[in-house]
CHARMM internal coordinates of N, CA and C (Angstrom, degrees):
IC EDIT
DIST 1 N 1 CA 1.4496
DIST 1 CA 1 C 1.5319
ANGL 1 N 1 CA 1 C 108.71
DIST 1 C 2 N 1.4687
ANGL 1 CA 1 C 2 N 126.46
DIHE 1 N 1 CA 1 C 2 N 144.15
DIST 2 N 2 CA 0.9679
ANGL 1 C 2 N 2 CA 144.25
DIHE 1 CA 1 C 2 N 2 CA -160.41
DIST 2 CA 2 C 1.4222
ANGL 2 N 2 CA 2 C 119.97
DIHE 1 C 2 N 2 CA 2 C -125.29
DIST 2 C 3 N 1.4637
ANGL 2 CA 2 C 3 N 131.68
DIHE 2 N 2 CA 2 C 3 N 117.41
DIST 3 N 3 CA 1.2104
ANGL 2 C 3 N 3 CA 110.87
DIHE 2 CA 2 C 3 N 3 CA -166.10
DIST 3 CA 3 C 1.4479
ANGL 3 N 3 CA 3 C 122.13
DIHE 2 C 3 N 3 CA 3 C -97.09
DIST 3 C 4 N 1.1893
ANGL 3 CA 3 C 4 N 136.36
DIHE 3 N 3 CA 3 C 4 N 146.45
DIST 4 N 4 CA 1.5708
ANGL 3 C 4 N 4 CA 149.42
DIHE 3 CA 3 C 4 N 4 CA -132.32
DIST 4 CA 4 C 1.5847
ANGL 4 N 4 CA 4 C 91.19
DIHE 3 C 4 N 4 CA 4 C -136.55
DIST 4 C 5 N 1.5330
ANGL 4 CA 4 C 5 N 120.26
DIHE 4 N 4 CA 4 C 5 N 164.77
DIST 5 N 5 CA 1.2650
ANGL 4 C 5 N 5 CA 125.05
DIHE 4 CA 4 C 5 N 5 CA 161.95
DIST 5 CA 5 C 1.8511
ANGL 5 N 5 CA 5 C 90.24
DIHE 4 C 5 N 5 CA 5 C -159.70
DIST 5 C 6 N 1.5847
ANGL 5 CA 5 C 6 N 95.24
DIHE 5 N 5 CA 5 C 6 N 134.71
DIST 6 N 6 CA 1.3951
ANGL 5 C 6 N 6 CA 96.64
DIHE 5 CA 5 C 6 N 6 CA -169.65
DIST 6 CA 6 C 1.9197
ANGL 6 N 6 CA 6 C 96.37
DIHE 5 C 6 N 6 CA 6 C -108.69
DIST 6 C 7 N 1.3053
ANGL 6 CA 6 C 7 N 130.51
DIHE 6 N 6 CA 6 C 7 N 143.34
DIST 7 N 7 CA 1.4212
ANGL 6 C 7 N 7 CA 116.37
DIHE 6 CA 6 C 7 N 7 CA 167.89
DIST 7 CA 7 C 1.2644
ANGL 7 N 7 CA 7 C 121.34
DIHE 6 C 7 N 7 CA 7 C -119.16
DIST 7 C 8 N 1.4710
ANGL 7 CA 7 C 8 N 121.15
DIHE 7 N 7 CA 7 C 8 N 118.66
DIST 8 N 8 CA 1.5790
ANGL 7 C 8 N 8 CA 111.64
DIHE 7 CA 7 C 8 N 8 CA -162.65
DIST 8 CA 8 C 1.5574
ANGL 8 N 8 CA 8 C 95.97
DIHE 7 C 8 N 8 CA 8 C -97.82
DIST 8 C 9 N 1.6338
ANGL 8 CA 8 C 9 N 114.04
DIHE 8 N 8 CA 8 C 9 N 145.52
DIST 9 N 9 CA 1.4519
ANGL 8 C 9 N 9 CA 121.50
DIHE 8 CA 8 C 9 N 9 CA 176.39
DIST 9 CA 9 C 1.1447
ANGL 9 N 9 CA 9 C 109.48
DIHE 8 C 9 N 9 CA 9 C -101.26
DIST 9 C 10 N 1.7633
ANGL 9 CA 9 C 10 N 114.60
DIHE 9 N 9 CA 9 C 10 N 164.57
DIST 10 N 10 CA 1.6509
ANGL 9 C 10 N 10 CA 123.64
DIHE 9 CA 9 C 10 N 10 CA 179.31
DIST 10 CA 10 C 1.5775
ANGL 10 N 10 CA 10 C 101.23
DIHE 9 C 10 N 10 CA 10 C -58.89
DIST 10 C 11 N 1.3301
ANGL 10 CA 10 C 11 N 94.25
DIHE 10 N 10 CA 10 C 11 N 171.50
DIST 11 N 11 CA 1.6075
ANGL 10 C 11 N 11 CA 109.16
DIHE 10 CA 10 C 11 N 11 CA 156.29
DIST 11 CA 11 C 1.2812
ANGL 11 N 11 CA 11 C 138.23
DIHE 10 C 11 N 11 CA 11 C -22.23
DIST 11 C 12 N 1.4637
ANGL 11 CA 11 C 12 N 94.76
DIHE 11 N 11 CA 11 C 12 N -50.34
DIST 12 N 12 CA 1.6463
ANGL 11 C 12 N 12 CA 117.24
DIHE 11 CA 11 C 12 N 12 CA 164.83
DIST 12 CA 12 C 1.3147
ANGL 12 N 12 CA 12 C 115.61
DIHE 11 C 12 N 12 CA 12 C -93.97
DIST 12 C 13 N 1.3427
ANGL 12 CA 12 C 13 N 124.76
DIHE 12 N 12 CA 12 C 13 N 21.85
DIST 13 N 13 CA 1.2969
ANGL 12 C 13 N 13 CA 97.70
DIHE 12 CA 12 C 13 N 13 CA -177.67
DIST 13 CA 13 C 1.3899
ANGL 13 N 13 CA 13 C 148.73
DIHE 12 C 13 N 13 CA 13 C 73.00
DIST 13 C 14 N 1.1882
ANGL 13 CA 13 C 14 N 116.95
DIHE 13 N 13 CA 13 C 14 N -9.52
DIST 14 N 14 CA 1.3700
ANGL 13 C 14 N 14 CA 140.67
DIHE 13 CA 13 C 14 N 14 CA -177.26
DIST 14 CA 14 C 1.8420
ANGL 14 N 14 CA 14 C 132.65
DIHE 13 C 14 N 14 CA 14 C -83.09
DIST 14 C 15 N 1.8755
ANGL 14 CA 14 C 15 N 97.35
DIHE 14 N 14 CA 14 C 15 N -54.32
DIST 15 N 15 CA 1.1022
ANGL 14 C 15 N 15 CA 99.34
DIHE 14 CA 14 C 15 N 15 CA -177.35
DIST 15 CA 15 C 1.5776
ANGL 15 N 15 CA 15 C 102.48
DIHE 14 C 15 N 15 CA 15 C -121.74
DIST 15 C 16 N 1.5056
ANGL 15 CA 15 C 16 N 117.91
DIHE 15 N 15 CA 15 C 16 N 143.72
DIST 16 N 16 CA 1.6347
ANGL 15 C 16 N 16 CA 95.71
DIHE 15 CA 15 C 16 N 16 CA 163.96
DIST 16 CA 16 C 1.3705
ANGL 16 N 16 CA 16 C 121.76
DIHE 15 C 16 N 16 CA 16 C -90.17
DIST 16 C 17 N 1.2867
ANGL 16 CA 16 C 17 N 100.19
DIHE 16 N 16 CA 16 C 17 N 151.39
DIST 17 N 17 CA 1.2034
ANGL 16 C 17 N 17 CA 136.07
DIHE 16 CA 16 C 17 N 17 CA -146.52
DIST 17 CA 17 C 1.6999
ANGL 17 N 17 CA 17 C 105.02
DIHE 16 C 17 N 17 CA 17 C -99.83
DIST 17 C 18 N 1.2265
ANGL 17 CA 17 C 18 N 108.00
DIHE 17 N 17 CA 17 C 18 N -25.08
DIST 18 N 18 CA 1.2818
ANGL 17 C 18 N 18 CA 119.49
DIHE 17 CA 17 C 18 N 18 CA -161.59
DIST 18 CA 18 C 1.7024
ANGL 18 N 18 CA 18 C 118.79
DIHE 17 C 18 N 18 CA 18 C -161.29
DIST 18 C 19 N 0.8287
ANGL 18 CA 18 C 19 N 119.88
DIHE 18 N 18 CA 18 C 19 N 142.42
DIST 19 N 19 CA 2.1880
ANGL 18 C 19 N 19 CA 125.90
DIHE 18 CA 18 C 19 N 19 CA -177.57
DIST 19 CA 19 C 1.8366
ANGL 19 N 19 CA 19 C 101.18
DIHE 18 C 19 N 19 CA 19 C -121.70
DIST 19 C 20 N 0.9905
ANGL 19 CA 19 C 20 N 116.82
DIHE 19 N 19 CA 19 C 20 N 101.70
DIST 20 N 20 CA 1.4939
ANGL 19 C 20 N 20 CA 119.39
DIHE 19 CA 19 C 20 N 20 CA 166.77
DIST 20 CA 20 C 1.9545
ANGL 20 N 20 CA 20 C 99.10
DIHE 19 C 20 N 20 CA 20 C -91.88
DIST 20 C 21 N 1.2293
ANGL 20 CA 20 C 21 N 120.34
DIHE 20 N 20 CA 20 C 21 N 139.98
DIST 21 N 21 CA 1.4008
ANGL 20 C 21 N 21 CA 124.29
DIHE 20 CA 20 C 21 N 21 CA 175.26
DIST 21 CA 21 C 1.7487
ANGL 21 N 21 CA 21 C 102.08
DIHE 20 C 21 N 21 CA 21 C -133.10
DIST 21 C 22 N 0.9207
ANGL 21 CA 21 C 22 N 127.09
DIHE 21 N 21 CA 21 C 22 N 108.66
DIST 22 N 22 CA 1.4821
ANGL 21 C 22 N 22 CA 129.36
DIHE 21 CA 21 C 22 N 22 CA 178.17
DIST 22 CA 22 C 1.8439
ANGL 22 N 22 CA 22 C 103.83
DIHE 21 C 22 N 22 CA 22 C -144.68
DIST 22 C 23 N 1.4242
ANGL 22 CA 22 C 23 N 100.25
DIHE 22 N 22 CA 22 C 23 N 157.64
DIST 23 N 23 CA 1.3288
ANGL 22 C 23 N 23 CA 120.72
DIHE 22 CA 22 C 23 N 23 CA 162.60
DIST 23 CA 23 C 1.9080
ANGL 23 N 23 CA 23 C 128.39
DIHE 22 C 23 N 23 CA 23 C -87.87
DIST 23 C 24 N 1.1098
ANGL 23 CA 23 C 24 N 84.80
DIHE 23 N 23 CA 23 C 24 N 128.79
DIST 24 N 24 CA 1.6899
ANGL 23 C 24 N 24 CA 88.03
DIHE 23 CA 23 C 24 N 24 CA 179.50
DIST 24 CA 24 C 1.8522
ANGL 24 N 24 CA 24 C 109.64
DIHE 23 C 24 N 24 CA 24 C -131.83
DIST 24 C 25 N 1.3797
ANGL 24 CA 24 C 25 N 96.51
DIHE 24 N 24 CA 24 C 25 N 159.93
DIST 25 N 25 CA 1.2232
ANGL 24 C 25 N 25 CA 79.20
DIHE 24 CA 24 C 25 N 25 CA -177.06
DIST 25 CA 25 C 1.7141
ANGL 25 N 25 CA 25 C 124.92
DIHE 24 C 25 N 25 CA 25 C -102.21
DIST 25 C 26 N 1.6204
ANGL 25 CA 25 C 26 N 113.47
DIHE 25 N 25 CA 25 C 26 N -0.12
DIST 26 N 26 CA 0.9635
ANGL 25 C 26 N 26 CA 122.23
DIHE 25 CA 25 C 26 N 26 CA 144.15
DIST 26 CA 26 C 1.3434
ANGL 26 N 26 CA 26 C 113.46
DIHE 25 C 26 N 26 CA 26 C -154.59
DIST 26 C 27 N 1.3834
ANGL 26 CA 26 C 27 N 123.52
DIHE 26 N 26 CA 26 C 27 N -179.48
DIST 27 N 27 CA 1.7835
ANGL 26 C 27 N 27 CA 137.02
DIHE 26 CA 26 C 27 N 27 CA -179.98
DIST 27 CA 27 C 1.6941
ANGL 27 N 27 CA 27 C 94.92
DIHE 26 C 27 N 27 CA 27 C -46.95
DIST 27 C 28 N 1.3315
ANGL 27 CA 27 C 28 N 152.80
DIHE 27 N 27 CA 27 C 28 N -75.09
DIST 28 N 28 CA 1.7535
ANGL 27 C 28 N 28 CA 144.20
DIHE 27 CA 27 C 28 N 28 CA -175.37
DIST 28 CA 28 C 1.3019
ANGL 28 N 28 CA 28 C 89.28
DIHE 27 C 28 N 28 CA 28 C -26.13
DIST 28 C 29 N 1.3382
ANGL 28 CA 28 C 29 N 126.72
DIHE 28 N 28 CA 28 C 29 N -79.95
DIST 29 N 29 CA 1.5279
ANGL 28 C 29 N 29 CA 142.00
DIHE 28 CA 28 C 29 N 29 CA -140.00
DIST 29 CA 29 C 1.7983
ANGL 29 N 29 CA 29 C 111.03
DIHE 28 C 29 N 29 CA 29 C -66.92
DIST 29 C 30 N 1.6438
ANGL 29 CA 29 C 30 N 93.59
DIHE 29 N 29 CA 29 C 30 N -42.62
DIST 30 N 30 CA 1.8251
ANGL 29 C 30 N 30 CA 84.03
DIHE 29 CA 29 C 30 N 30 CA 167.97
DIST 30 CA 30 C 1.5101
ANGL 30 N 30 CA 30 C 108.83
DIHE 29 C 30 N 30 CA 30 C -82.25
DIST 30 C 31 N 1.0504
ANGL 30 CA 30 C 31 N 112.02
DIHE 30 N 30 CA 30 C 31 N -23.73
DIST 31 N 31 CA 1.7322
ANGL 30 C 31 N 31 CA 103.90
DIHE 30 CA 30 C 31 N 31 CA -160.22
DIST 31 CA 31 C 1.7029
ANGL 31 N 31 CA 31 C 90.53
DIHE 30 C 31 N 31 CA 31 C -61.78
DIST 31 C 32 N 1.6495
ANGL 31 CA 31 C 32 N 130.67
DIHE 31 N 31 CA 31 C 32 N -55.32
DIST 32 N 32 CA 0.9739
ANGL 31 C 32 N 32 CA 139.05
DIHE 31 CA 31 C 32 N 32 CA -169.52
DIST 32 CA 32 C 1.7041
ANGL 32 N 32 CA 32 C 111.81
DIHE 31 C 32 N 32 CA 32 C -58.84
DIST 32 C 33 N 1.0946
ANGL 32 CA 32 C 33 N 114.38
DIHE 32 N 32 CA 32 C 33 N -48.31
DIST 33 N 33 CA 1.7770
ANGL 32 C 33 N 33 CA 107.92
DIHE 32 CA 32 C 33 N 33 CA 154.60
DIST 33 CA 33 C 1.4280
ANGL 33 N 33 CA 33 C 107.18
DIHE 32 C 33 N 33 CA 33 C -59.33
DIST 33 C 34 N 1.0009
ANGL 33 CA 33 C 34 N 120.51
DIHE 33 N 33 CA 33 C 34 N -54.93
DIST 34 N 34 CA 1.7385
ANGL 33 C 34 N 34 CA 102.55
DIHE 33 CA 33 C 34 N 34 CA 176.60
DIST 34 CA 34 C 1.4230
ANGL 34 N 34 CA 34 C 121.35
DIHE 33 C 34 N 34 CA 34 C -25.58
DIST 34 C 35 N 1.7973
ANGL 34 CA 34 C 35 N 105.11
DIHE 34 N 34 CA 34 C 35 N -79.73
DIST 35 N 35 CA 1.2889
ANGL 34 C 35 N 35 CA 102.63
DIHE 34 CA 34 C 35 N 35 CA 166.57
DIST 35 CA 35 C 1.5176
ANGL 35 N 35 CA 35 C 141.38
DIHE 34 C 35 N 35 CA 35 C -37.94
DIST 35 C 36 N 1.0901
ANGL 35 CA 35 C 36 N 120.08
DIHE 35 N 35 CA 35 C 36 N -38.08
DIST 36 N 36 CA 1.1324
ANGL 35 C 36 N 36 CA 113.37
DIHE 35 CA 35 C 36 N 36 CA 139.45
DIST 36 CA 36 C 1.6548
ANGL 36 N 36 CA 36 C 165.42
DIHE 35 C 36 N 36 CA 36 C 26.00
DIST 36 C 37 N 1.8472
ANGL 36 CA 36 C 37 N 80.54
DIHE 36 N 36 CA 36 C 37 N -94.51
DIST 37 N 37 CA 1.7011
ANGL 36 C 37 N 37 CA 123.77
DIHE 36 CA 36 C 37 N 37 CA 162.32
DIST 37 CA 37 C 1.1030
ANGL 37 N 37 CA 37 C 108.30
DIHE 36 C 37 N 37 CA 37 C -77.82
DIST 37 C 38 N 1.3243
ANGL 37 CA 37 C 38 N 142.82
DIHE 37 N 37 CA 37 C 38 N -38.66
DIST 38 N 38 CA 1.4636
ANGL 37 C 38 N 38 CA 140.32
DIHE 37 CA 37 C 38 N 38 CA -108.20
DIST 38 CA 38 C 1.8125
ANGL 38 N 38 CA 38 C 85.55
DIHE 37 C 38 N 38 CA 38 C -109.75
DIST 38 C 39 N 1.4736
ANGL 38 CA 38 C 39 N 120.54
DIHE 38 N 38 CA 38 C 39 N -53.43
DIST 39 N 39 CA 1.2209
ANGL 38 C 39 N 39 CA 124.55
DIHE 38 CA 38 C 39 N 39 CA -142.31
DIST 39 CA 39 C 1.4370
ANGL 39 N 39 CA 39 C 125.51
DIHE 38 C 39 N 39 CA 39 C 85.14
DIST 39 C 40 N 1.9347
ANGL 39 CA 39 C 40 N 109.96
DIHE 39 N 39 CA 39 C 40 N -119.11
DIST 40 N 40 CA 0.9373
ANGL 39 C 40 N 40 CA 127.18
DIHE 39 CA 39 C 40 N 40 CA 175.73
DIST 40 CA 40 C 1.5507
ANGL 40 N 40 CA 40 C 120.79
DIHE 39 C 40 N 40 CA 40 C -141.33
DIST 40 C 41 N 1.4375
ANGL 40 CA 40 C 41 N 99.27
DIHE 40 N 40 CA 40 C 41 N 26.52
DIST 41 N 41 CA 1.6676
ANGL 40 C 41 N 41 CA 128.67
DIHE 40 CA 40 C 41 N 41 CA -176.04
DIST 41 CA 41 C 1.1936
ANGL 41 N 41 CA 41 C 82.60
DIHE 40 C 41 N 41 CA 41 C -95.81
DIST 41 C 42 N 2.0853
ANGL 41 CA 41 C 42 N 93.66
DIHE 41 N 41 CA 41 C 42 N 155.15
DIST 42 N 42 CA 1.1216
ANGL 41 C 42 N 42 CA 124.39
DIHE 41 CA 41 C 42 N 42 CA 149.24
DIST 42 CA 42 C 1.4338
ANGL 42 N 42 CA 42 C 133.23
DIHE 41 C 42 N 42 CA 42 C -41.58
DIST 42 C 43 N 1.4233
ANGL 42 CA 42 C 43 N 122.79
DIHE 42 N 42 CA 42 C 43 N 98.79
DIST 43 N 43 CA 2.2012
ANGL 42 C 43 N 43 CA 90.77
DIHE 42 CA 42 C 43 N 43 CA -158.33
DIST 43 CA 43 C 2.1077
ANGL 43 N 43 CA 43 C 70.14
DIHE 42 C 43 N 43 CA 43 C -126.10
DIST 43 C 44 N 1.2896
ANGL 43 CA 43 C 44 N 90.97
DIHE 43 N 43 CA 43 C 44 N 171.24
DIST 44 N 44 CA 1.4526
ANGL 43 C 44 N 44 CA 120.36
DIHE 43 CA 43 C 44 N 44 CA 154.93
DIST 44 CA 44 C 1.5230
ANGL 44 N 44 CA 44 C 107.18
DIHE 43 C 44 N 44 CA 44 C -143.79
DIST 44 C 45 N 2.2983
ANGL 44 CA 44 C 45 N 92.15
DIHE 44 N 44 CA 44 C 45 N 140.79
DIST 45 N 45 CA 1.8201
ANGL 44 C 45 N 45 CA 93.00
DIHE 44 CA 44 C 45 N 45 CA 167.76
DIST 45 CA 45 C 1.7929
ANGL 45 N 45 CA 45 C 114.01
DIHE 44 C 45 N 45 CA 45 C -119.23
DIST 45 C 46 N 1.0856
ANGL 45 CA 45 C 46 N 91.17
DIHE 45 N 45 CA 45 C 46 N 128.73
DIST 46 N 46 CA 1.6153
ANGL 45 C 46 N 46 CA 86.79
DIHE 45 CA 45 C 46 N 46 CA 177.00
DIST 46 CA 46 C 1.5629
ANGL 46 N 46 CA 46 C 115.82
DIHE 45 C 46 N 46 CA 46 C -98.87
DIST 46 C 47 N 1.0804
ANGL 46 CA 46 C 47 N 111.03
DIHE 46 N 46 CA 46 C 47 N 169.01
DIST 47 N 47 CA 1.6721
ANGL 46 C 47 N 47 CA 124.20
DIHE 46 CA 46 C 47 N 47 CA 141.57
DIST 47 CA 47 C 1.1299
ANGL 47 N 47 CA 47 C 137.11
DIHE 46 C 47 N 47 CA 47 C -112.10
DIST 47 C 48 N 0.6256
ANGL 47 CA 47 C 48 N 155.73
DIHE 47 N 47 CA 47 C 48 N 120.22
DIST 48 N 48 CA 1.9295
ANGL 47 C 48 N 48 CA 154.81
DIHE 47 CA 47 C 48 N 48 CA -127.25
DIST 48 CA 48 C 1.6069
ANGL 48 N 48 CA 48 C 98.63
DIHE 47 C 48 N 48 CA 48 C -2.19
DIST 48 C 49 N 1.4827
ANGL 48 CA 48 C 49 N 116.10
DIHE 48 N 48 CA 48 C 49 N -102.41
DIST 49 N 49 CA 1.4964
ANGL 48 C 49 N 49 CA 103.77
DIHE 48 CA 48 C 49 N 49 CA -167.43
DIST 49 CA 49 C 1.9448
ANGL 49 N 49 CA 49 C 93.67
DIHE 48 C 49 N 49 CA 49 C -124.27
DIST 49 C 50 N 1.3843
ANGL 49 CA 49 C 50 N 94.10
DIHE 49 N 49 CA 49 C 50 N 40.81
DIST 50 N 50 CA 2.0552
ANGL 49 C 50 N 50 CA 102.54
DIHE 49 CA 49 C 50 N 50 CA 152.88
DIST 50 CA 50 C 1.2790
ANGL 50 N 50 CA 50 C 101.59
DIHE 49 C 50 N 50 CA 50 C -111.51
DIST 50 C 51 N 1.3243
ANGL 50 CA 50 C 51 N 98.30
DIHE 50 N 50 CA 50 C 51 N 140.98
DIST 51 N 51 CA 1.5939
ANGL 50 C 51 N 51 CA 118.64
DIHE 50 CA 50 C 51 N 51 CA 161.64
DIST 51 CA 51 C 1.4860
ANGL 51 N 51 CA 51 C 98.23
DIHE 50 C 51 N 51 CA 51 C -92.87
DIST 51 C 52 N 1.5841
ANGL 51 CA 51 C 52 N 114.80
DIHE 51 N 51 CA 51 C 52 N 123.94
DIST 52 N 52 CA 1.5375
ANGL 51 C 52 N 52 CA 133.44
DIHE 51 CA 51 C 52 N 52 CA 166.41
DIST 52 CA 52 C 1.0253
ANGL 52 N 52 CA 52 C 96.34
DIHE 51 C 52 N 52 CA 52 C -89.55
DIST 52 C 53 N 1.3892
ANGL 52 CA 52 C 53 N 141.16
DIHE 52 N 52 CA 52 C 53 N -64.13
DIST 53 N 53 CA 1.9990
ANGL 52 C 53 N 53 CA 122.70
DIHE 52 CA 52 C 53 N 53 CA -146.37
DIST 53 CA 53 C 1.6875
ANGL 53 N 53 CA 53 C 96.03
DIHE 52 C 53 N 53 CA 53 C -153.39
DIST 53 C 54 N 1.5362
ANGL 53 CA 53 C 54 N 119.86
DIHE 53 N 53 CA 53 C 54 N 141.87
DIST 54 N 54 CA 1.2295
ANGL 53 C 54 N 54 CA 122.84
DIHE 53 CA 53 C 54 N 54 CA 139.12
DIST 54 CA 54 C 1.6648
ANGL 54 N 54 CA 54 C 132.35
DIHE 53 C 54 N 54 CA 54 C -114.15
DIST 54 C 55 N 0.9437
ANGL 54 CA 54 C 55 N 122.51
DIHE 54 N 54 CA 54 C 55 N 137.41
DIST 55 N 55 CA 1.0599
ANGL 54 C 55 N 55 CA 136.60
DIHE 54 CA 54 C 55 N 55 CA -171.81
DIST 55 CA 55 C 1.5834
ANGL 55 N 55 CA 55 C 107.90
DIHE 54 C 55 N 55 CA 55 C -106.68
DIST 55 C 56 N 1.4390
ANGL 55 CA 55 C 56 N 104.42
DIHE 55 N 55 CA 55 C 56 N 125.23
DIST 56 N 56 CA 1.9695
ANGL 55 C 56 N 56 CA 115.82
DIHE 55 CA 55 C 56 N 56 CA -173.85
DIST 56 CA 56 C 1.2820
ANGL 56 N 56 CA 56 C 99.49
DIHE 55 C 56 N 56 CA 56 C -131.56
DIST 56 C 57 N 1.6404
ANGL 56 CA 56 C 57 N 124.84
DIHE 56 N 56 CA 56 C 57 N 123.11
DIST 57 N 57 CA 0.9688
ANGL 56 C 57 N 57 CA 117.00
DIHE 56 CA 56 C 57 N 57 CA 142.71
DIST 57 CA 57 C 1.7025
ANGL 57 N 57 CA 57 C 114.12
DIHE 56 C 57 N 57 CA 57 C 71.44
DIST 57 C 58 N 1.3601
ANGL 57 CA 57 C 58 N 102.66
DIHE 57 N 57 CA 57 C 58 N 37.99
DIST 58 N 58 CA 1.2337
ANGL 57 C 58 N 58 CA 108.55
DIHE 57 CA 57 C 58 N 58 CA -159.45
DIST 58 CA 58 C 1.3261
ANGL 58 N 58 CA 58 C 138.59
DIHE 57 C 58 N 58 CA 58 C 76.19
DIST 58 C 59 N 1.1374
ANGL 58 CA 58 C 59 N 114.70
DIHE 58 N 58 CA 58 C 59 N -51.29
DIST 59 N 59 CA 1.8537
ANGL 58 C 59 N 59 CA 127.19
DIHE 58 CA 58 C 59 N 59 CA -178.67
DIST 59 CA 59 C 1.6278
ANGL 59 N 59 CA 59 C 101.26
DIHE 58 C 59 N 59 CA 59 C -71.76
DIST 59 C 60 N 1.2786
ANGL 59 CA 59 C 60 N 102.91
DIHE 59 N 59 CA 59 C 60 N 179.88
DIST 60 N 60 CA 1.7687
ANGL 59 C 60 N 60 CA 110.27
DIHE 59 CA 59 C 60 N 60 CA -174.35
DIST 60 CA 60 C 1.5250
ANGL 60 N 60 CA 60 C 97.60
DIHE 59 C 60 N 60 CA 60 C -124.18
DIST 60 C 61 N 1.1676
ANGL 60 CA 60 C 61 N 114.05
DIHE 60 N 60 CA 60 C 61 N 156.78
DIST 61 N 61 CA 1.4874
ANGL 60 C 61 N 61 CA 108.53
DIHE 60 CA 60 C 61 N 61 CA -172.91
DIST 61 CA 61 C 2.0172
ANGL 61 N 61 CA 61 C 80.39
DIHE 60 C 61 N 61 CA 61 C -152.90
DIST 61 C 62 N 1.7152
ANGL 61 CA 61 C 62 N 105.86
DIHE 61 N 61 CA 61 C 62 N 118.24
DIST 62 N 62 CA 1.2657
ANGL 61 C 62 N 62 CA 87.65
DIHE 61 CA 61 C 62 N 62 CA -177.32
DIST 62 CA 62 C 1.5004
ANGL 62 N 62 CA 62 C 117.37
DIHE 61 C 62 N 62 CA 62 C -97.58
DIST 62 C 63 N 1.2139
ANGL 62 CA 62 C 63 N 137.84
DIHE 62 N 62 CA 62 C 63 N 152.04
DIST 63 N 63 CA 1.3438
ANGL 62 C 63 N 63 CA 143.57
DIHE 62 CA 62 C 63 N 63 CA -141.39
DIST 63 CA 63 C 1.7458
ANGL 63 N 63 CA 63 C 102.37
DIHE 62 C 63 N 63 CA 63 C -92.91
DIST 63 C 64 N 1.5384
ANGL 63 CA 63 C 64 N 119.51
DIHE 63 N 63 CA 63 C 64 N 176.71
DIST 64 N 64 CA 1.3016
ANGL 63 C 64 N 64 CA 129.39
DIHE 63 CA 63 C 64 N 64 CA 171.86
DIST 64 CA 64 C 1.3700
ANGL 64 N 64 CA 64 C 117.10
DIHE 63 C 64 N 64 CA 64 C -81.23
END
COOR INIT
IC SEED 1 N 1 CA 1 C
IC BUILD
């Protein structure tokens, strides 16, 4: 298991709002708990210092 930290943003997008820290056991498995948490906010999930997924405005836009 691998540890993940998901960050959900305000309304606008701007500041986060929120720190989720959980274990997954790979990128499918957190991204899908991500969603989740996330709602329909701006969130990003990382893994240490990778960005796995952003999420805008609802839709998913998956990261580099």
């Amino acid at each position: 298991m691998s540890p993940y930290r998901l960050f959900i943003f305000d309304r606008f997008g701007r500041t986060v709002e929120e720190e989720r820290s959980f274990p997954a056991a790979d990128d499918r498995t957190a991204i899908l708990v991500a969603e989740g948490w996330r709602s329909a906010r701006k969130a990003e999930l990382w893994q240490g210092n990778r960005q796995i997924e952003v999420w805008i405005s609802g839709s998913r836009r998956r990261s580099i």
